[in-house]
mmJSON file of the N, C-alpha and C atoms, coordinates in Angstrom:
{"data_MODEL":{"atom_site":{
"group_PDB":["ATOM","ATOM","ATOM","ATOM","ATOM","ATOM","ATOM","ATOM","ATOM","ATOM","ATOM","ATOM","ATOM","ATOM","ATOM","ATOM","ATOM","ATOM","ATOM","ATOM","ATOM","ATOM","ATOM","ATOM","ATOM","ATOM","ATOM","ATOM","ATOM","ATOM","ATOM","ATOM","ATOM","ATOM","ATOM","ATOM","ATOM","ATOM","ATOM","ATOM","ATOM","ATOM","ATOM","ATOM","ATOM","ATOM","ATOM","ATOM","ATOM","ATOM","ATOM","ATOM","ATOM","ATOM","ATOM","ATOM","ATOM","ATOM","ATOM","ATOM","ATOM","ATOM","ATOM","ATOM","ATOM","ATOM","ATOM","ATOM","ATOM","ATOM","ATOM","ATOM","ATOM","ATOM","ATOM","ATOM","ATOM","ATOM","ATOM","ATOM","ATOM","ATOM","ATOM","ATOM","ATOM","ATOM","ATOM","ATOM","ATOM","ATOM","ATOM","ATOM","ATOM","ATOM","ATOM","ATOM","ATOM","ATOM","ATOM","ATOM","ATOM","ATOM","ATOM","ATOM","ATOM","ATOM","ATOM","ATOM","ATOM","ATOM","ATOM","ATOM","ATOM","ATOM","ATOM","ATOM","ATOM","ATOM","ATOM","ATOM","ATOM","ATOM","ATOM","ATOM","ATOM","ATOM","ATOM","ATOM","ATOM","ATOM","ATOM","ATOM","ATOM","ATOM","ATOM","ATOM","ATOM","ATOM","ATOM","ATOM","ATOM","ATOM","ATOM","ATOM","ATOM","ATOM","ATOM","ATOM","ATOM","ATOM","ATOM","ATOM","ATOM","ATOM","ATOM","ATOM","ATOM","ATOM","ATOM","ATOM","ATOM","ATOM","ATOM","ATOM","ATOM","ATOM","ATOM","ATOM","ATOM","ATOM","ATOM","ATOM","ATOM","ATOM","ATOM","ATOM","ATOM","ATOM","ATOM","ATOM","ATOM","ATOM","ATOM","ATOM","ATOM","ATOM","ATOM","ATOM","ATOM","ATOM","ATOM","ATOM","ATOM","ATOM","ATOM","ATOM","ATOM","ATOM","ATOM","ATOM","ATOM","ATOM","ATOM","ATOM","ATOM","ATOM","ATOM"],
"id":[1,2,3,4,5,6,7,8,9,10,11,12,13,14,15,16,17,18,19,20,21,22,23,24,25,26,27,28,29,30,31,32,33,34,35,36,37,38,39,40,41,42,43,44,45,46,47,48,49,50,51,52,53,54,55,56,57,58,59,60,61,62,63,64,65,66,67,68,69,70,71,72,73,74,75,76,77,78,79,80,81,82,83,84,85,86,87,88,89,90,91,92,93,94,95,96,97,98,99,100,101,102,103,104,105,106,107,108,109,110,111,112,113,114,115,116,117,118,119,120,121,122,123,124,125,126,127,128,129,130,131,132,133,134,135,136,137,138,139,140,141,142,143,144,145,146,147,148,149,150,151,152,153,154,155,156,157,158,159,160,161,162,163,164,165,166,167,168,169,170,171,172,173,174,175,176,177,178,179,180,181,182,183,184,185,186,187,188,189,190,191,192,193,194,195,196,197,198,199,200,201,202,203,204,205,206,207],
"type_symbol":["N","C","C","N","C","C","N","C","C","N","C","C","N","C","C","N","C","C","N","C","C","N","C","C","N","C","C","N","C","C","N","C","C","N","C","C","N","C","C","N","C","C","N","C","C","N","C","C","N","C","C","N","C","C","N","C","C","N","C","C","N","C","C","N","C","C","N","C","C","N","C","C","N","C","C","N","C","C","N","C","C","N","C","C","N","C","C","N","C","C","N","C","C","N","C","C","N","C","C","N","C","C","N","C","C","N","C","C","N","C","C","N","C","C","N","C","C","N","C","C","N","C","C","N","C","C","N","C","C","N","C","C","N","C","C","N","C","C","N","C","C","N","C","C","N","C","C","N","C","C","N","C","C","N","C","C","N","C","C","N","C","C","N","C","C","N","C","C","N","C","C","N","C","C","N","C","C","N","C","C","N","C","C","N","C","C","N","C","C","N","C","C","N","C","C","N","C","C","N","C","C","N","C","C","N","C","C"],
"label_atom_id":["N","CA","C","N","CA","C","N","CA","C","N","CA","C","N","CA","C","N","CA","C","N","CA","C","N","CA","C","N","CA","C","N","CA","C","N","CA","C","N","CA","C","N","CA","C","N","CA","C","N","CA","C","N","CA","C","N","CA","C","N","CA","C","N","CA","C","N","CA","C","N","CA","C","N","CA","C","N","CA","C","N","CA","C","N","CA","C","N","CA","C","N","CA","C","N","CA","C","N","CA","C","N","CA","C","N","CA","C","N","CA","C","N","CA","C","N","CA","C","N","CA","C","N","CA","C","N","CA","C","N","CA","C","N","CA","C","N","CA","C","N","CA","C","N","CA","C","N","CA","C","N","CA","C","N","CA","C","N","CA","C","N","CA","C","N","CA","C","N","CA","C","N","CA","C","N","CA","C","N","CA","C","N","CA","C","N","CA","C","N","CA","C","N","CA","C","N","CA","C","N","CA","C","N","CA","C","N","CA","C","N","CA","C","N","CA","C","N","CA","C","N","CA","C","N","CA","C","N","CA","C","N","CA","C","N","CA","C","N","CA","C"],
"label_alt_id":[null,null,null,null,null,null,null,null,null,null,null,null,null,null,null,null,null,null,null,null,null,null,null,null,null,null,null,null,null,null,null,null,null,null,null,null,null,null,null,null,null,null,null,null,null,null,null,null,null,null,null,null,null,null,null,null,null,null,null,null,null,null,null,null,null,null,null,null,null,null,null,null,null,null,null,null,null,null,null,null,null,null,null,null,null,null,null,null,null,null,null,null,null,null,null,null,null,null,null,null,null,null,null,null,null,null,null,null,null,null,null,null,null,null,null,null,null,null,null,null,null,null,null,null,null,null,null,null,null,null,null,null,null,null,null,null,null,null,null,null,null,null,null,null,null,null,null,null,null,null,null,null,null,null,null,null,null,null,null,null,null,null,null,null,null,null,null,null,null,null,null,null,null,null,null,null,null,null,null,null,null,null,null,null,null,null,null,null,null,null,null,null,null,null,null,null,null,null,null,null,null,null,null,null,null,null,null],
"label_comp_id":["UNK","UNK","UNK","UNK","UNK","UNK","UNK","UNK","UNK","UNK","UNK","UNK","UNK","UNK","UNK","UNK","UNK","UNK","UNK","UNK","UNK","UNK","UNK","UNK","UNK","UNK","UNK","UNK","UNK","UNK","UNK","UNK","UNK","UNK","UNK","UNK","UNK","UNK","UNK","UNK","UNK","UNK","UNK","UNK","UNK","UNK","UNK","UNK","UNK","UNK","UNK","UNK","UNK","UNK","UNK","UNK","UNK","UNK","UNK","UNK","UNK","UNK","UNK","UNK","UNK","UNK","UNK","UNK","UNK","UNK","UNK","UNK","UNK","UNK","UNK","UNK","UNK","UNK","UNK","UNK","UNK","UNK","UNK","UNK","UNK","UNK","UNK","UNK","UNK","UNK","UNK","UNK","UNK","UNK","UNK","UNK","UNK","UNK","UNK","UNK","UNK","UNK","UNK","UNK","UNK","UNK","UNK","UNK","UNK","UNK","UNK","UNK","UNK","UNK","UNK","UNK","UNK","UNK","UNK","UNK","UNK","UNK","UNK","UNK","UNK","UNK","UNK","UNK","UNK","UNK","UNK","UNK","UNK","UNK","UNK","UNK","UNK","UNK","UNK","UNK","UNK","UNK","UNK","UNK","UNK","UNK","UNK","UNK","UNK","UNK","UNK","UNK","UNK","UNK","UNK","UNK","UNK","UNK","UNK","UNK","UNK","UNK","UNK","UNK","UNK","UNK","UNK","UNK","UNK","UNK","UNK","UNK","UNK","UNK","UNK","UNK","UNK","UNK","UNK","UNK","UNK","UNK","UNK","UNK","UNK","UNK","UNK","UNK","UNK","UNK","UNK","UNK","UNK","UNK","UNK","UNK","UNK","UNK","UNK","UNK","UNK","UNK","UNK","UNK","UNK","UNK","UNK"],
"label_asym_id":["A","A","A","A","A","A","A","A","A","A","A","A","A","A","A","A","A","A","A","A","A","A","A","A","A","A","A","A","A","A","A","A","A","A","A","A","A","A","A","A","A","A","A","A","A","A","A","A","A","A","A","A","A","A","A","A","A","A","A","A","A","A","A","A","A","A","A","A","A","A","A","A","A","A","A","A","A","A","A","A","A","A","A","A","A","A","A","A","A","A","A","A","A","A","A","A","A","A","A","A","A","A","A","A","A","A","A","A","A","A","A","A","A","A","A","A","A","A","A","A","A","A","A","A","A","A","A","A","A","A","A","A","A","A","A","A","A","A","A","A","A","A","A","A","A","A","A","A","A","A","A","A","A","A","A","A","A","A","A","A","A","A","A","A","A","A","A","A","A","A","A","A","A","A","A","A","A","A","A","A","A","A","A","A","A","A","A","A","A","A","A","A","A","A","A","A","A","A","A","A","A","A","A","A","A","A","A"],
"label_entity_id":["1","1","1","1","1","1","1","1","1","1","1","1","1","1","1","1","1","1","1","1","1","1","1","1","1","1","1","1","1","1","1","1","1","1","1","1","1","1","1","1","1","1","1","1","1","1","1","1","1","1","1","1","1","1","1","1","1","1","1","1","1","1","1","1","1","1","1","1","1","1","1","1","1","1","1","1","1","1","1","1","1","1","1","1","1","1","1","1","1","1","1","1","1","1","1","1","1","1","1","1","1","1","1","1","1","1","1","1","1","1","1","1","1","1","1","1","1","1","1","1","1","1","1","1","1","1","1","1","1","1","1","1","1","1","1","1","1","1","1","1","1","1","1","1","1","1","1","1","1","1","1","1","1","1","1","1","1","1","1","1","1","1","1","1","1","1","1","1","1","1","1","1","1","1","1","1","1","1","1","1","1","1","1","1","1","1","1","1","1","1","1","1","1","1","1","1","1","1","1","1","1","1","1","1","1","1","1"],
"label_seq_id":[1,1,1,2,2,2,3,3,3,4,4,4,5,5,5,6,6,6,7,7,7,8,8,8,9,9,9,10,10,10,11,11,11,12,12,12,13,13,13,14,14,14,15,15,15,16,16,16,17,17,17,18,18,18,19,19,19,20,20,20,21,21,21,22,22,22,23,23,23,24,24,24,25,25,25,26,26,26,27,27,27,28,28,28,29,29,29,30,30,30,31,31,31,32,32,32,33,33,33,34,34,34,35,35,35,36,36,36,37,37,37,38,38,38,39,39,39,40,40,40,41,41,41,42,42,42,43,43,43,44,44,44,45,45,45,46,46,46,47,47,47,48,48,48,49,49,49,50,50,50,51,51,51,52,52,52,53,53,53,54,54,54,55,55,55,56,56,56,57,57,57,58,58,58,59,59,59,60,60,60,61,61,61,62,62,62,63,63,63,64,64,64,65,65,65,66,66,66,67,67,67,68,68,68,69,69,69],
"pdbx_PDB_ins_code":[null,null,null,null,null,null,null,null,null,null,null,null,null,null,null,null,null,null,null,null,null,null,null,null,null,null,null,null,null,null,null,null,null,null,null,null,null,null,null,null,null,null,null,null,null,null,null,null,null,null,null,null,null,null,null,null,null,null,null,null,null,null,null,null,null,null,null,null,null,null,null,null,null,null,null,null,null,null,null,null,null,null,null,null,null,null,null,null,null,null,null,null,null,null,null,null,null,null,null,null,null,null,null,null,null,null,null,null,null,null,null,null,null,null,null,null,null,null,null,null,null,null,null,null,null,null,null,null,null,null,null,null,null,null,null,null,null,null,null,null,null,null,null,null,null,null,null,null,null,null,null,null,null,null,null,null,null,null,null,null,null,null,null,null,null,null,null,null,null,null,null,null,null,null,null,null,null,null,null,null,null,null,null,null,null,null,null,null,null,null,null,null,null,null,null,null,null,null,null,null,null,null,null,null,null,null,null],
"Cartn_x":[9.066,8.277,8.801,8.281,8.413,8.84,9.924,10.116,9.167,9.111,8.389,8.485,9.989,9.78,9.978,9.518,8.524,7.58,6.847,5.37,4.864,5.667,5.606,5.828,4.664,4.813,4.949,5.806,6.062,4.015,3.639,2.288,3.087,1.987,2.201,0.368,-0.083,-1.358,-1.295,-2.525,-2.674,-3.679,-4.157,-5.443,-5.609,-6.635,-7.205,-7.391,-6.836,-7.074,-8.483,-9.102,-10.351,-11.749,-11.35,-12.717,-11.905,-10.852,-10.231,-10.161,-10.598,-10.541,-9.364,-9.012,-7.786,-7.343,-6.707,-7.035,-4.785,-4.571,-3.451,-3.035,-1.487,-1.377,0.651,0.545,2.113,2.856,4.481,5.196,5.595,5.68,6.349,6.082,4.007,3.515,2.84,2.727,2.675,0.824,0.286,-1.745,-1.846,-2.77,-3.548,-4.419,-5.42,-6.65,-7.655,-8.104,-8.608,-8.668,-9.166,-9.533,-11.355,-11.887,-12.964,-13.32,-12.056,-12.211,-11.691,-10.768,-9.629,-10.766,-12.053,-12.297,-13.052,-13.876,-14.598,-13.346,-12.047,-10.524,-10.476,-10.99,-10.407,-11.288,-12.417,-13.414,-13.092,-12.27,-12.083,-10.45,-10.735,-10.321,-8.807,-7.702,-6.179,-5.854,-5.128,-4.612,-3.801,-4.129,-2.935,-1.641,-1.183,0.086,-0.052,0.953,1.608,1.999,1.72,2.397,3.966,3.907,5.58,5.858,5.582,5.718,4.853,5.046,4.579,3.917,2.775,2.691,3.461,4.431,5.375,6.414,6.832,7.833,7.707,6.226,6.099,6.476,5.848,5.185,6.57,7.86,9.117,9.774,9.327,10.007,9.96,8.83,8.137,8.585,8.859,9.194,10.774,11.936,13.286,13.92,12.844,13.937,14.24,14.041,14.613,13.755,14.508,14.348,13.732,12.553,12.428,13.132,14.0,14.658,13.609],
"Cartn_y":[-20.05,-19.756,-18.483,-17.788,-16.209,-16.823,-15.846,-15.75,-15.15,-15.287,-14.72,-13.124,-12.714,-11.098,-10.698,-11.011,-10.813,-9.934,-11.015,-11.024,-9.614,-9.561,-9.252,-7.446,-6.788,-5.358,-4.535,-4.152,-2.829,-2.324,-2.407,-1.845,-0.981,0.33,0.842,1.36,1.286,1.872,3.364,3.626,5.261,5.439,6.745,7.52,8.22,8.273,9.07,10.644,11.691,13.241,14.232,13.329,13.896,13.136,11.53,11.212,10.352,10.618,9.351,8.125,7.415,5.99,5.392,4.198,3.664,2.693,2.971,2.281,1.422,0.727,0.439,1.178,1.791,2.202,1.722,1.571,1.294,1.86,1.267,2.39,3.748,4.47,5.85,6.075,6.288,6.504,7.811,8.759,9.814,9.694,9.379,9.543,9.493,10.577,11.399,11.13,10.707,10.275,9.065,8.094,7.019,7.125,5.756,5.707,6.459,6.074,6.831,8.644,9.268,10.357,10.882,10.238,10.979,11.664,11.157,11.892,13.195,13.089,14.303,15.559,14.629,15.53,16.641,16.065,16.253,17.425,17.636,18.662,19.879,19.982,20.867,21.728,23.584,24.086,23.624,23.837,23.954,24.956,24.977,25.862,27.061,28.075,28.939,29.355,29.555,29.307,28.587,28.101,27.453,27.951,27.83,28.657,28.692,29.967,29.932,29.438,29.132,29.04,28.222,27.151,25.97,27.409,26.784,27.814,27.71,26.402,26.58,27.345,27.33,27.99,29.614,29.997,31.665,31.495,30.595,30.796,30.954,29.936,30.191,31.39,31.634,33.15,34.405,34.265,35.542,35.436,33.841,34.244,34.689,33.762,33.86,34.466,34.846,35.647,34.151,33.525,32.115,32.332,32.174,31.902,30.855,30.517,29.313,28.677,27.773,27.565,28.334],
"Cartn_z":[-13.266,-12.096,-11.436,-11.149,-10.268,-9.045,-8.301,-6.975,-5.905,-4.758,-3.869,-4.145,-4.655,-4.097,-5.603,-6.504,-7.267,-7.47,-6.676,-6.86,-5.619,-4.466,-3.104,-3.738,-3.632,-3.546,-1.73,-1.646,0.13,-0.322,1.087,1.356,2.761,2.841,3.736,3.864,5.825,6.14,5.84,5.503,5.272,6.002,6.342,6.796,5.201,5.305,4.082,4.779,3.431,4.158,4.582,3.498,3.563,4.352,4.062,4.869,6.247,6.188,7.665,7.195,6.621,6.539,5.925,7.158,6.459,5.204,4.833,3.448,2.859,2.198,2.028,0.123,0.476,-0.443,-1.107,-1.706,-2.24,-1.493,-0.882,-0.328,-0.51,-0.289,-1.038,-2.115,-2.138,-3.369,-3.213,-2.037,-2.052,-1.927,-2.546,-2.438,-0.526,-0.705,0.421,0.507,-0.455,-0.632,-0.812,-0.508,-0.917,-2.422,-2.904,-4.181,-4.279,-2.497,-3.079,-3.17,-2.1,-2.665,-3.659,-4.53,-5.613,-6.534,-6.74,-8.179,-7.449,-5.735,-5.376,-5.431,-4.798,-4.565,-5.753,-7.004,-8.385,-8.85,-8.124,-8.52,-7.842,-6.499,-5.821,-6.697,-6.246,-7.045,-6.104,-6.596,-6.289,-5.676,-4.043,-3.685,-4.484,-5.001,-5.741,-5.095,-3.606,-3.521,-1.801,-2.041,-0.886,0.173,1.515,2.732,2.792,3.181,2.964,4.591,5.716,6.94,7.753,8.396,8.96,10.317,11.079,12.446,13.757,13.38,14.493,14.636,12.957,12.962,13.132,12.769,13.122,14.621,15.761,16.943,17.364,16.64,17.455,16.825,16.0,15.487,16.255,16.671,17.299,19.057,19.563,20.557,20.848,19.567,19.739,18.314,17.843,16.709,15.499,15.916,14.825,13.587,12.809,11.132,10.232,9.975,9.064,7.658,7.32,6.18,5.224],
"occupancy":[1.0,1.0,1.0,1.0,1.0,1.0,1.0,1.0,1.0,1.0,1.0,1.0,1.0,1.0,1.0,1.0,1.0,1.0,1.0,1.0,1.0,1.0,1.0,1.0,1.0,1.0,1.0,1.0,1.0,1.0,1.0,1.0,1.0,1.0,1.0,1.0,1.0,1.0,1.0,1.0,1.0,1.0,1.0,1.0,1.0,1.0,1.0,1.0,1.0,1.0,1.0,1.0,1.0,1.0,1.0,1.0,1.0,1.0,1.0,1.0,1.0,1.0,1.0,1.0,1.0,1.0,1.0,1.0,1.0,1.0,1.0,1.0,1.0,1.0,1.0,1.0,1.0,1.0,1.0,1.0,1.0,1.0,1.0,1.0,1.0,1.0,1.0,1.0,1.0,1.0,1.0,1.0,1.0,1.0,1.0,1.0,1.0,1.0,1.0,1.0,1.0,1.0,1.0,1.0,1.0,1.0,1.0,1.0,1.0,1.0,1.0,1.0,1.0,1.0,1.0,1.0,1.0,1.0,1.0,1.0,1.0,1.0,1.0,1.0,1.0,1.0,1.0,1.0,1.0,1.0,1.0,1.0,1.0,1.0,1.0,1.0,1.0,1.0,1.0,1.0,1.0,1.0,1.0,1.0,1.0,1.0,1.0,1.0,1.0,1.0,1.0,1.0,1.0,1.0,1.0,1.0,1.0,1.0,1.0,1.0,1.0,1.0,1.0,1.0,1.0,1.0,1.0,1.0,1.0,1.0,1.0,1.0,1.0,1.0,1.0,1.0,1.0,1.0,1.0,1.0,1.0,1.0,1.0,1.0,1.0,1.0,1.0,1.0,1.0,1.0,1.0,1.0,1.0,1.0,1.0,1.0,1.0,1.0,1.0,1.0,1.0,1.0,1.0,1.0,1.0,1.0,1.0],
"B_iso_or_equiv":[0.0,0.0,0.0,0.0,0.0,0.0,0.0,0.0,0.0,0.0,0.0,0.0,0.0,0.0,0.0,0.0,0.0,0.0,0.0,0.0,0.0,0.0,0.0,0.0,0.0,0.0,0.0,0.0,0.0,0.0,0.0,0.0,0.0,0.0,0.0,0.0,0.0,0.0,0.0,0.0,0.0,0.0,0.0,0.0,0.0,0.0,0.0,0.0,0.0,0.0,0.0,0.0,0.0,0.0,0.0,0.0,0.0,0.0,0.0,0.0,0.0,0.0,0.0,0.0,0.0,0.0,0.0,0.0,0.0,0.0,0.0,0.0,0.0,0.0,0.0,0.0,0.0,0.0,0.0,0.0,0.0,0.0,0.0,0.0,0.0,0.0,0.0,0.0,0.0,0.0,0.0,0.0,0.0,0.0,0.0,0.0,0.0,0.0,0.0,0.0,0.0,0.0,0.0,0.0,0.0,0.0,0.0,0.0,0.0,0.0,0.0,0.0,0.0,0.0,0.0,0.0,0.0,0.0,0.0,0.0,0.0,0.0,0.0,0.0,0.0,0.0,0.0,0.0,0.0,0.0,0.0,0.0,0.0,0.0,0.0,0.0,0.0,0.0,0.0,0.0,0.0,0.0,0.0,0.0,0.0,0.0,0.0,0.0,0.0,0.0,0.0,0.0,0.0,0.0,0.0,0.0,0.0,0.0,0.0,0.0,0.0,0.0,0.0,0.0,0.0,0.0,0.0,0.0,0.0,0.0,0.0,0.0,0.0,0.0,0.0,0.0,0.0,0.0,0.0,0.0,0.0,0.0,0.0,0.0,0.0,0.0,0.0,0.0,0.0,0.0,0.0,0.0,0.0,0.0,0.0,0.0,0.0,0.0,0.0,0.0,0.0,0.0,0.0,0.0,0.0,0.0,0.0],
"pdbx_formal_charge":[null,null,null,null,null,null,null,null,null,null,null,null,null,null,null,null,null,null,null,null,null,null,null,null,null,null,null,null,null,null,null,null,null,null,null,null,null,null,null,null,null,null,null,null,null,null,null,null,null,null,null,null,null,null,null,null,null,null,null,null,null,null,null,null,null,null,null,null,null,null,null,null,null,null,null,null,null,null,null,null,null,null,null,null,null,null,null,null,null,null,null,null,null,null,null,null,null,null,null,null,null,null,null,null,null,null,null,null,null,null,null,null,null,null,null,null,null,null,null,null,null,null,null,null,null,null,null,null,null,null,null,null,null,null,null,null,null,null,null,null,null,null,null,null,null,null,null,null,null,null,null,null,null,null,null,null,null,null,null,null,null,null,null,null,null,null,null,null,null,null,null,null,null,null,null,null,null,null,null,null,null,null,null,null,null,null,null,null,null,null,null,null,null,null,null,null,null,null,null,null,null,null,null,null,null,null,null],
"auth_seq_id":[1,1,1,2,2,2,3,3,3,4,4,4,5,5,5,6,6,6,7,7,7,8,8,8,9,9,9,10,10,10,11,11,11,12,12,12,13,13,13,14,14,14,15,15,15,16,16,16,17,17,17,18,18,18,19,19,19,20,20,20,21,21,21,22,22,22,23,23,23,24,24,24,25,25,25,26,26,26,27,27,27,28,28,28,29,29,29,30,30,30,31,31,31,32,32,32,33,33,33,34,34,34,35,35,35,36,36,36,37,37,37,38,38,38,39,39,39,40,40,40,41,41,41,42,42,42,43,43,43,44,44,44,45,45,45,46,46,46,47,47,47,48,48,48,49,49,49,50,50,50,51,51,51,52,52,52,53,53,53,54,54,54,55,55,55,56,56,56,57,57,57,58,58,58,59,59,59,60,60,60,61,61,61,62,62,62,63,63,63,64,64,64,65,65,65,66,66,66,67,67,67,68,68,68,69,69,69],
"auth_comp_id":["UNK","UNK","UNK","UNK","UNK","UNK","UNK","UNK","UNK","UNK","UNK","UNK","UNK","UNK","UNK","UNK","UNK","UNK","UNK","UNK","UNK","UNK","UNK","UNK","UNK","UNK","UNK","UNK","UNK","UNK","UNK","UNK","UNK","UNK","UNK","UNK","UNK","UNK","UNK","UNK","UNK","UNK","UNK","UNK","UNK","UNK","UNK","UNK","UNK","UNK","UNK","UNK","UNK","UNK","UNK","UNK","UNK","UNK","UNK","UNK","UNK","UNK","UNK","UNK","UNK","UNK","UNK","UNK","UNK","UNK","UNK","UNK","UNK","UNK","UNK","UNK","UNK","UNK","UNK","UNK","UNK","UNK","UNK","UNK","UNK","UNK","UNK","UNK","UNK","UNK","UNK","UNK","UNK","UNK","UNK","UNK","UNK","UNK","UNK","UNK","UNK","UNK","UNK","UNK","UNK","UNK","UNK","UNK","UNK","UNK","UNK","UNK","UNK","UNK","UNK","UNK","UNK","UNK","UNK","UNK","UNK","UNK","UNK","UNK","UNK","UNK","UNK","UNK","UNK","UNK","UNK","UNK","UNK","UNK","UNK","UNK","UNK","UNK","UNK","UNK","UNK","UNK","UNK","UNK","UNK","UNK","UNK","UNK","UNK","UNK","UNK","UNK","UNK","UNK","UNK","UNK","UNK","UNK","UNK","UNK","UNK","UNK","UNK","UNK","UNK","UNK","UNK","UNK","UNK","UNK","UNK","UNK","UNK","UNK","UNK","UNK","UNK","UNK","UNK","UNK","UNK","UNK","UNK","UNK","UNK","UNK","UNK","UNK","UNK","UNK","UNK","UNK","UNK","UNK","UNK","UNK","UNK","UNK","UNK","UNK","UNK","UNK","UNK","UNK","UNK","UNK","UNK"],
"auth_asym_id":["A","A","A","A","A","A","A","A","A","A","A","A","A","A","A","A","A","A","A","A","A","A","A","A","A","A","A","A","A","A","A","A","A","A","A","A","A","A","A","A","A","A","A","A","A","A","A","A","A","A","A","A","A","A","A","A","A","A","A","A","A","A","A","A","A","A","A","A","A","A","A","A","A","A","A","A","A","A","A","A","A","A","A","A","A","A","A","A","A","A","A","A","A","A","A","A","A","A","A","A","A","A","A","A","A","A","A","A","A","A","A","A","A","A","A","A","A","A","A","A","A","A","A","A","A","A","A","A","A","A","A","A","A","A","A","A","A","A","A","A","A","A","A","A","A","A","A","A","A","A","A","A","A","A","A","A","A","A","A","A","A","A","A","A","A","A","A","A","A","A","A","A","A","A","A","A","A","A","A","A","A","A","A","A","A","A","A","A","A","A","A","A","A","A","A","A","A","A","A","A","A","A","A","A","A","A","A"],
"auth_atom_id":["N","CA","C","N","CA","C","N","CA","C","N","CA","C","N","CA","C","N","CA","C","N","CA","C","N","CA","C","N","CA","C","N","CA","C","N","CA","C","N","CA","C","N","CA","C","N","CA","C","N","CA","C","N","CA","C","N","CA","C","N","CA","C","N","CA","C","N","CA","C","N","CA","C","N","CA","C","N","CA","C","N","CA","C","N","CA","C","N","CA","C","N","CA","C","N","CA","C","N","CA","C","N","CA","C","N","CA","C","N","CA","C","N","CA","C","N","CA","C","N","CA","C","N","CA","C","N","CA","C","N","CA","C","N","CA","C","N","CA","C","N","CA","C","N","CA","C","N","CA","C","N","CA","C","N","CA","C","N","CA","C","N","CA","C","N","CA","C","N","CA","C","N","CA","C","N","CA","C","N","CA","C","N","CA","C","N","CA","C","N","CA","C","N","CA","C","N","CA","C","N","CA","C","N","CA","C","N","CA","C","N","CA","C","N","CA","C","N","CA","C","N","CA","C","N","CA","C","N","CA","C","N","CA","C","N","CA","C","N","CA","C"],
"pdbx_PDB_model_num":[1,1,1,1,1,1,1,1,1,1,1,1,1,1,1,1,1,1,1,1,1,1,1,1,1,1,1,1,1,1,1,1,1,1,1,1,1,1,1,1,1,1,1,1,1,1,1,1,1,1,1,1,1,1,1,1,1,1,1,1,1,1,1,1,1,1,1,1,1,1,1,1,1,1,1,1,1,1,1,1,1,1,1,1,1,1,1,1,1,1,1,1,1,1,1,1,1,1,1,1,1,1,1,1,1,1,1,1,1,1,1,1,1,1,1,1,1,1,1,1,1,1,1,1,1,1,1,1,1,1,1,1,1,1,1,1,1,1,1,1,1,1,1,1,1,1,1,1,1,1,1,1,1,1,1,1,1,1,1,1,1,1,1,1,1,1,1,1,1,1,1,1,1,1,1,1,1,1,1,1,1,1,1,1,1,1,1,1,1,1,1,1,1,1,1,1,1,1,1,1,1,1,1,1,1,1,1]
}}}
């Protein structure tokens, strides 16, 4: 016979990125997306690069000179 924690998977609530709706996803499984947007997600082209700088960190740059890692 199986134990309780087993059987027992960590759930954590999500917002979905694209349509809002909350939905439950494994702990520290990283998805952004519902199951119902993953495949519209999948049609859209891929950012080609990544921001190098969050806009807070410009906004405090510019007022004190501070550096973003």
């Amino acid at each position: 016979m199986e134990s309780l924690d087993d059987v027992l998977v960590p759930m954590e609530l999500k917002y979905c990125e694209r349509c809002g709706g909350l939905w439950f996803r494994e702990k520290d499984a990283g998805e952004v997306y519902c199951p119902g947007c993953v495949p519209q997600m999948a049609d859209m082209p891929r950012p080609k690069r990544k921001r190098d700088k969050c806009s807070a960190c410009i906004a405090r740059s510019r007022k004190t000179g501070w550096r973003c890692r």
